[in-house]
C-alpha positions as CSV (number, residue, x, y, z in Angstrom):
1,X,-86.6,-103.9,-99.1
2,X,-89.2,-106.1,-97.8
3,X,-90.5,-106.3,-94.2
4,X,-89.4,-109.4,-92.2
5,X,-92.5,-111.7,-91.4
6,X,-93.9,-111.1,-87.9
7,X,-92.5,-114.1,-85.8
8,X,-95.4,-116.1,-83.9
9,X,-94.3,-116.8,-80.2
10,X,-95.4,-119.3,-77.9
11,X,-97.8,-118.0,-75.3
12,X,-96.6,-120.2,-72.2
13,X,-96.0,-117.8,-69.3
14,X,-92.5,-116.5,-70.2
15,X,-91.4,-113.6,-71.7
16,X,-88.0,-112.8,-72.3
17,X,-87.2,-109.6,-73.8
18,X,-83.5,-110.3,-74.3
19,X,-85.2,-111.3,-77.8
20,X,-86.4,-107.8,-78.6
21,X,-85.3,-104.3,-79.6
22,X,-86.8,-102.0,-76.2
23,X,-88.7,-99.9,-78.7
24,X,-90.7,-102.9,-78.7
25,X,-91.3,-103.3,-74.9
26,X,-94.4,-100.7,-75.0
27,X,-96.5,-103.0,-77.4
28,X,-95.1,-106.3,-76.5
29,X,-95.7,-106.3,-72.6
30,X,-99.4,-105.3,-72.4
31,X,-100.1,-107.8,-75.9
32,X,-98.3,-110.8,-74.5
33,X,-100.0,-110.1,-71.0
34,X,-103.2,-110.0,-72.8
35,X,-102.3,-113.4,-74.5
36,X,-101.6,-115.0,-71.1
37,X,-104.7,-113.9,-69.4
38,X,-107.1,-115.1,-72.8
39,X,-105.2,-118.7,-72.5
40,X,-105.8,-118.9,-68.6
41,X,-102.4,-118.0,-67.3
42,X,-102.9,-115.7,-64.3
43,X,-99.1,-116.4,-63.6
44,X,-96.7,-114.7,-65.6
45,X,-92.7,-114.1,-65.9
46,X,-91.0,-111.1,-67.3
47,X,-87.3,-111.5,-68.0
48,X,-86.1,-108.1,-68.3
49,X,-81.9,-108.7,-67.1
50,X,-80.5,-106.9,-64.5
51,X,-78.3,-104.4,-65.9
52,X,-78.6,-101.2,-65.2
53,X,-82.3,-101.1,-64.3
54,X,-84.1,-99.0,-67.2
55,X,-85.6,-101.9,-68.9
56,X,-87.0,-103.3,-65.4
57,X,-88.6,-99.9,-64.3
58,X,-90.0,-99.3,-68.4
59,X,-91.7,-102.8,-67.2
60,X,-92.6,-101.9,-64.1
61,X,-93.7,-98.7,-65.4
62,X,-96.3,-100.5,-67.8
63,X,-97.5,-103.0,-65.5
64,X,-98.7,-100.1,-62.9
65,X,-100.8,-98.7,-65.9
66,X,-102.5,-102.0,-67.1
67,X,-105.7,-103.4,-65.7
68,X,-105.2,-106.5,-66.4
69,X,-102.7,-106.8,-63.6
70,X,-103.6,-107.9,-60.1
71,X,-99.7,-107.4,-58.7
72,X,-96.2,-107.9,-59.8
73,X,-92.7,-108.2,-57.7
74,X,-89.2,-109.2,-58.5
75,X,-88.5,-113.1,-59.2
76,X,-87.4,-115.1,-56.2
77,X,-84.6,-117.5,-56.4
78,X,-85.1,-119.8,-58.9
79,X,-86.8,-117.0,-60.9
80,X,-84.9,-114.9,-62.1
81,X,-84.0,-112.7,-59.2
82,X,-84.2,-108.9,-59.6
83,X,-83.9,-110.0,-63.3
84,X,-87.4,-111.2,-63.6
85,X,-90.3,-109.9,-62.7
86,X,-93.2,-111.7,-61.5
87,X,-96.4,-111.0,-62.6
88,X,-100.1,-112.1,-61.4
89,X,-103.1,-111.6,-63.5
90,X,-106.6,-111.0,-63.0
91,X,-109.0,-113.4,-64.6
92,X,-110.6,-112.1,-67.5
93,X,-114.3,-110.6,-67.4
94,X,-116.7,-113.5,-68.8
């Protein structure tokens, strides 16, 4: 049984992980944050869903570890409430 091809996805400031299995959220989060910061984008969104709340706090959980990350919070209105999670960037080192 062959692979499926790795599916290239837009780097534009949005993630939403509605599209992925969570076994997936380790890698994905920290390499699309990586993405954002290498094209400029200090300024990113995590959709995560609201549910029950494992999948934010996985999310959370990662962003408190990564260095990349200046600060994060829940999305306002308009941005996906406690479904979203908003997340600044540090510029990268020169």
């Amino acid at each position: 049984m062959c692979e499926p091809e790795p599916v290239e996805l837009p780097i534009n400031g949005t993630l939403d992980l509605h599209a992925f299995d969570p076994k997936e959220v380790n890698e994905l989060v920290p390499a699309f944050l990586s993405a954002c910061r290498e094209k400029g984008i200090l300024q990113a969104r995590i959709v995560h869903g609201k549910g029950t709340g494992v999948l934010r706090q996985r999310v959370h959980s990662i962003l408190k570890r990564l260095q990349g990350v200046d600060s994060f919070r829940l999305g306002g209105e308009g941005a996906g409430g406690w479904g979203a999670t908003i997340v600044i960037l540090k510029p990268p080192a020169d």
